[in-house]
N, C-alpha and C positions, 0 to 999 in steps of 0.2 A: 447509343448515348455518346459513342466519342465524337468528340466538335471541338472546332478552338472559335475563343472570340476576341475581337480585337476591335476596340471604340477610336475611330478615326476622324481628329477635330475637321473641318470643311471651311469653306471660302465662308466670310459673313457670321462664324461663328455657329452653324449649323453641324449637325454630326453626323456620324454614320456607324451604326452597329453591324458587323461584319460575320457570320456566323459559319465558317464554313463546316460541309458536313461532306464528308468524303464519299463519292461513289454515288450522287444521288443527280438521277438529273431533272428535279423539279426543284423548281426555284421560286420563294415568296420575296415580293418588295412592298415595305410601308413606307409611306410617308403620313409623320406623325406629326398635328399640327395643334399646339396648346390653344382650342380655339372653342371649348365646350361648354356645355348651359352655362358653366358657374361665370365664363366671361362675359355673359350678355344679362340687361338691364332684365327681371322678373318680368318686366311689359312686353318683351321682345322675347322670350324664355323660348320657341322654334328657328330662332333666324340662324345655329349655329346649324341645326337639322336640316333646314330647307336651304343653307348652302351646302349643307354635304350632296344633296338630290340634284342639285344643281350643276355642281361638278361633272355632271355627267351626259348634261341635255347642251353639251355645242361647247365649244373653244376656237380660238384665233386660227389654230391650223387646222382643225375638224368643225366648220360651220354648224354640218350636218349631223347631231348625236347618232344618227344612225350608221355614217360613216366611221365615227368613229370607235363605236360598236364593232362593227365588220372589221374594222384593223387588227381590234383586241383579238377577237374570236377565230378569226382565221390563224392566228398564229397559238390557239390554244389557250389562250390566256383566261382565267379568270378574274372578274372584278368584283368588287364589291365596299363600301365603306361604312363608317359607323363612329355614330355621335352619342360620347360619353360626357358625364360632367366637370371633367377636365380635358378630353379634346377629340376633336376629329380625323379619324384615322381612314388612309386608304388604303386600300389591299389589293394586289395583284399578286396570281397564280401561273405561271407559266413555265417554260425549258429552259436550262441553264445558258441553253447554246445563244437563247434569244434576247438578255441581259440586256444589252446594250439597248435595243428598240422597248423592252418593257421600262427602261430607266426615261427614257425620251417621251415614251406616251404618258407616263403616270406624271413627270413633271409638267406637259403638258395640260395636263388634266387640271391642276391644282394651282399653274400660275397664268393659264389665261383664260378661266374662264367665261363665258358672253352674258351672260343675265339676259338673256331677252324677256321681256313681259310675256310671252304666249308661253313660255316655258315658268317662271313663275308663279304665273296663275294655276297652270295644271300641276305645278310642284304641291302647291298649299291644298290641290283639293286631293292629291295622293297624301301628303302626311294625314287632313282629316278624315281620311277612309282610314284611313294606319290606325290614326288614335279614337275614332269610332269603333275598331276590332278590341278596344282594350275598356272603352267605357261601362258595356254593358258584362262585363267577365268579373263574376264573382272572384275567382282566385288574382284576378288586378286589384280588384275594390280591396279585399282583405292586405292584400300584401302595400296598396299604399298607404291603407290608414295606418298601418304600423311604420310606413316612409316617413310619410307628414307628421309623427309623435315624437320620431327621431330627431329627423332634419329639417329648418326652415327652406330651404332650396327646395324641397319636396313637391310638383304639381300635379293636382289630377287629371288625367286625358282629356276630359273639358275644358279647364284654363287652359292648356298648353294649345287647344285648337284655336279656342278665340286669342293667343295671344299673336297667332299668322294674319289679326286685320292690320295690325297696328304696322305691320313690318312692310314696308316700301321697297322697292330696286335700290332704290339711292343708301338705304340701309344694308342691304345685302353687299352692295359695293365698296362701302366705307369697311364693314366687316373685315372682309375678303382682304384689304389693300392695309388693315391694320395688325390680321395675325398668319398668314400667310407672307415670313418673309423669314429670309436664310436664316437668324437668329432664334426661329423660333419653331422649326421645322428641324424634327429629326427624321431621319433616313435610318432602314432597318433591314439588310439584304441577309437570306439564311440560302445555304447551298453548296453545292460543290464548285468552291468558288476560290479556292487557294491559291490558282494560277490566274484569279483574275480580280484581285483585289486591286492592284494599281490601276488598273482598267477602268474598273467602279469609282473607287477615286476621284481620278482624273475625269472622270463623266462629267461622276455630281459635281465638280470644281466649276467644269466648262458650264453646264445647265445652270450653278446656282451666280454665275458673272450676269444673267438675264432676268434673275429671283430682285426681287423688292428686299433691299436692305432693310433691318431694322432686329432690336434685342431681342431678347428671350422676356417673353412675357411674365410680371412677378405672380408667382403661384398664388392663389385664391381660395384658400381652407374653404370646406363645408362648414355649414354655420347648423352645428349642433346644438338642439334644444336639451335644456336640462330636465330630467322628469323623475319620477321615480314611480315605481308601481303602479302605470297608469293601463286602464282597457278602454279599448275604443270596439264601437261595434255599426252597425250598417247593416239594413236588409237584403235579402238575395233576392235576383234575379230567377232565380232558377230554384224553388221553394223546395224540391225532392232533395238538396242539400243544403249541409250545414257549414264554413270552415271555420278554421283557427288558424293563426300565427302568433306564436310566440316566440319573440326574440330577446336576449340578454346581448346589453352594449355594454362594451369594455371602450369608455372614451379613452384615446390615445392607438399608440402601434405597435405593439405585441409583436414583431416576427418573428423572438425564438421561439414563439411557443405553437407557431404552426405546425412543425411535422407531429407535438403530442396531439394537436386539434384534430390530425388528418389522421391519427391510429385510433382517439376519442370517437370520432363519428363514423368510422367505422364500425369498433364495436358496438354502438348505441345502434344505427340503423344501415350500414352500407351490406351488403350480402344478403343471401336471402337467412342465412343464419345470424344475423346480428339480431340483438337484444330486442331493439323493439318491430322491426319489421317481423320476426320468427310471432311475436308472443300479439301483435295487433290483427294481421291473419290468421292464426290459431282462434284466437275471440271471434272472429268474422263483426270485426271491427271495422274495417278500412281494407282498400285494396292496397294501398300502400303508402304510407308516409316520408314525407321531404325531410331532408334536414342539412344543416350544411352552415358553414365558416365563410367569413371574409376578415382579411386584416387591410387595414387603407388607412393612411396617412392622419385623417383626421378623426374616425370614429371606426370600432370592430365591433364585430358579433356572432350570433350563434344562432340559428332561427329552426324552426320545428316547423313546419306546417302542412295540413291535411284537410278530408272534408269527408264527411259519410251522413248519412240520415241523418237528421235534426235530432232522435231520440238515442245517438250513438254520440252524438258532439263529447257531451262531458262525459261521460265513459273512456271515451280516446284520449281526451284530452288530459284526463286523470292518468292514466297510464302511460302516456307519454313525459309528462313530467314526473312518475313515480318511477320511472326506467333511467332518466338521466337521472336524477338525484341519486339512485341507487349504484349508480356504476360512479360517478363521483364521488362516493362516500366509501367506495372500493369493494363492492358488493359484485367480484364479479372473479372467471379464476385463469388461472393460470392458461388453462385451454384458450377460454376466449379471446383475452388478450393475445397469443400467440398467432390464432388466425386470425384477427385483426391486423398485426403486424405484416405478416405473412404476406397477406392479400394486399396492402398497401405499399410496400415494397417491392414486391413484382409488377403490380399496376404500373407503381411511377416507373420502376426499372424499363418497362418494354413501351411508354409514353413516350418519348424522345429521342424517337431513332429520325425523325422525317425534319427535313426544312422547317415547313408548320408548324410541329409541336415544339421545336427549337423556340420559333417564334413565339410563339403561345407564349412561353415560359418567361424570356427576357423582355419583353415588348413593354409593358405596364412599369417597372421598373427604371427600365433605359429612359423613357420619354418623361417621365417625372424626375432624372437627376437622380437617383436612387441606386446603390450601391448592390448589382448584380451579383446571385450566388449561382454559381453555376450547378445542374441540379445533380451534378455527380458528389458534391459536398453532401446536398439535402437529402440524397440517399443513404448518406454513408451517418446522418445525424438521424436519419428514421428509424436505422437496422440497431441504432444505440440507445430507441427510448426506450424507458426501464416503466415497470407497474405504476413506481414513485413519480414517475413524470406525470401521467395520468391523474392521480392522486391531487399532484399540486396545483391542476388547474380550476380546481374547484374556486382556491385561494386568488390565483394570479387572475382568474380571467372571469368564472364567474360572480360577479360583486353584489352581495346580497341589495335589492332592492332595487336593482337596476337594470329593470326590464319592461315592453309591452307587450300589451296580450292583445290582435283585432281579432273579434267575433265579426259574422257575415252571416246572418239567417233572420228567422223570425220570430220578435217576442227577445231576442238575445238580453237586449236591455237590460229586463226583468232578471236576468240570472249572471248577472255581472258576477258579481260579490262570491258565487258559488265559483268560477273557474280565477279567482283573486285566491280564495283560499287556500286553492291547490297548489300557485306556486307558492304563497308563502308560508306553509309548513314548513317546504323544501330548501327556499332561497329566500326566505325575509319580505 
């Protein structure tokens, strides 16, 4: 976990997060570019997608994507990118010793790319095989009707494919030359790299005097629906099951109260002895149940979700909400709390020894302008939550009435009102 980090402003107003980690000789580089669903017009909702794909089929100095594949890979490099709804980020994995050529290809990558039509078109029928893997998946269908209740930005894998007719070259290229530019592109280097930060530096200086000027693009909230105790539900695909997700939104941004979330949902389900995983396997209820936090800028939450036989649904689904309200309520002791802790603190402790998980950790943060904790703080603020912290989140985070329930099976409809009951006993 020891690393120093150091945010270093760039030519154009672009930045670079500096991570060095002593002794390591694998080294990650992002370039993080505010360029995600939420900047592109709902009719165009893949063009930020299908230019991440694109990045990668030919450029000004590599014609050939397959040349320039072999570049990467010979020198050990891994690549990879990914389109979020606030941006598109790329990622390379290689040797510290090799810096200076992964700084040169990855920029490459990102300010010259070729659009040619033949690539293109095979782009958009790779993203529709993508989002044909996600259309007919009960555990998608469930988990976006509770997206789409949430958020109006929310699409389902059918619009998102038909929204690839609308999208032309000329649109891909207007894109690309609007948010690809120094301003608006951060740079994210983690490694043993102490002796080679002026280096890095002076790279991305030289690289970004060839980058398309232009600001930092103004940030674009999610456009959060308001609702309260609403169930949405959908038939399955696959009739032998049944699922659920249940999620409670806490609009706004909560970060103190992650490390109580991350000792919370531990004890609720993370081990094989936590509360409801121990006691939903006992039942031969479920092989095993999700659960799990986010906090984000514009809306947080807390989501439960599982699937077992149709004639197990509300059985599970009963005791998963009768096991969080109980440990909420402080129904739970000293022991388990303890290993909860326990476990959560050594996890995170031996998480952030490598370049990667450095990255992991500051990345999402850094590239939204957002005030970095270094995770030697968030250690030392996890080893300090107390029962009572636990206790308070019932208050701070979950708000009675403010939650979705998606059902996925057959006949659900009918039995809405039965899985409405069960949270509002516990949460209004």
């Amino acid at each position: 976990m020891k690393h120093l980090t150091q945010i270093i402003n760039l030519v154009g107003g672009s930045k670079l997060l500096a991570i060095d980690v002593a002794n390591s000789k694998e080294v990650q580089v992002n370039a993080i570019v505010r360029a995600g669903f939420l900047y592109t017009p709902k009719s165009k909702y893949e063009l930020p997608h299908l230019l991440e794909h694109l990045c990668f089929d030919g450029n000004e100095e590599y014609k050939d994507p397959q040349k320039f594949a072999y570049q990467l890979e010979s020198l050990g490099i891994y690549s990879n990118a990914f389109t979020s709804s606030q941006n598109v980020r790329y990622h390379f994995d290689g040797h510290v010793d090799d810096i200076e050529n992964i700084l040169e290809l990855i920029f490459t990558q990102i300010n010259r790319p070729l659009f040619l039509d033949k690539f293109v078109k095979q782009e958009k029928e790779v993203i529709t095989n993508e989002n044909n893997r996600y259309s007919k998946d009960d555990d998608y269908v469930c988990w976006l009707n509770s997206a789409k209740s949430i958020s109006a930005d929310a699409m389902s894998a059918e619009d998102r494919t038909n929204t690839l007719k609308s999208i032309s070259a000329e649109d891909i290229k207007a894109f690309h030359t609007k948010t690809h530019t120094s301003g608006n592109t951060y740079f994210l280097v983690s490694g043993d790299i102490k002796t080679k930060i002026s280096l890095i530096e002076d790279k991305l200086n030289n690289l970004l005097t060839q980058y398309r000027s232009g600001e930092r693009i103004q940030y674009q909230p999610e456009k959060v629906l308001a609702f309260q105790k609403k169930v949405v539900t959908a038939p399955a695909v696959h009739t032998n099951l049944s699922h659920f997700d249940l999620t409670f939104i806490h609009k706004g941004f909560p970060r103190e109260l992650g490390p109580a979330l991350r000792i919370f949902n531990c004890m609720y389900n993370i081990g094989i002895f936590s509360r409801m995983h121990f006691k939903a396997r006992s039942k031969g209820l479920t092989y095993g149940t999700s659960s799990s936090y986010y906090l984000d800028r514009d809306n947080s939450g807390f989501t439960i979700s599982d699937k077992t036989a149709p004639e197990k649904l509300l059985p599970l689904f009963t005791l998963a909400v009768e096991e969080l309200a109980s440990i909420l309520n402080g129904d739970f002791s000293e022991r388990e709390f303890t290993r909860a802790q326990g476990y959560v603190t050594r996890q995170f402790e031996t998480g952030f020894f490598t370049p990667g998980g450095l990255a992991s950790w500051y990345r999402e943060y850094f590239s939204e302008d957002i005030e970095c904790i270094d995770p030697r703080k968030e250690l030392q603020t996890l080893k300090s939550i107390t029962q009572q912290d636990i206790l308070q989140l019932k208050e701070k985070f979950f708000i009675p009435k403010s939650w979705v329930i998606s059902l996925v099976g057959n006949n659900l409809e009918k039995n809405q009102s039965q899985y409405v009951k069960v949270v509002e006993k516990y949460f209004g």
